[in-house]
N, C-alpha and C positions, 0 to 999 in steps of 0.2 A: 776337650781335645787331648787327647793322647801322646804322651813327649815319649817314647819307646823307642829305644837307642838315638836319645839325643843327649848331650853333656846337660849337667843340670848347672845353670843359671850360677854363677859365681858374683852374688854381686856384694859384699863384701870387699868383692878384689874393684870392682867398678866406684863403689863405694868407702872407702873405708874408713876404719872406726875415728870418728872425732875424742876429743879428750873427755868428754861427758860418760862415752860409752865404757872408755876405756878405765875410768874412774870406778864406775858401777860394776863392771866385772873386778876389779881388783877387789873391791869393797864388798859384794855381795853374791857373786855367781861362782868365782873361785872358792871362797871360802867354804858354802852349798856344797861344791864337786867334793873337797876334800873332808866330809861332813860324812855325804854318800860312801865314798870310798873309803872312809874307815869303818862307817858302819857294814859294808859286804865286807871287810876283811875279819870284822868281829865275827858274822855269822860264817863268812867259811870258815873259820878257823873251829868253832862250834860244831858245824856239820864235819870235821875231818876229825875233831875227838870222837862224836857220835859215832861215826864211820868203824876209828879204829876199835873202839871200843866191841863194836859188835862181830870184827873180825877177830880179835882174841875172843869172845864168846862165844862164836862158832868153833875156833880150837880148839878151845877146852872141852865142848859139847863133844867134838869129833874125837880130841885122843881119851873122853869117857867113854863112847861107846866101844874103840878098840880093845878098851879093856875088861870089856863087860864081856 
């Protein structure tokens, strides 16, 4: 069955977290996210040297051939 423009199910909010749940995310799901999320900021930060790096080697490329 097909839920296609209908709200999706909040049940969470019908449910919500007992002290067990709430334990295990402080203890092992948060710590994971912030885990993830320093590892993508290591790699963007990596791809944004990569980046610039090749945008100054294209300068240089380009004010060489001006000069040739």
């Amino acid at each position: 069955m097909l839920r296609r423009d209908l709200p999706l199910r909040r049940t969470w909010i019908e449910q919500p977290y007992g002290e067990e749940e709430i334990t295990r995310l402080e203890e092992e799901v948060l710590p994971a996210i912030r885990k993830c999320l320093a590892r993508v900021d290591e790699l963007d930060q990596r791809l944004l040297a990569q980046q610039e790096l090749l945008v100054l080697r294209c300068e240089l490329e380009s004010q060489r051939h001006a000069l040739a």
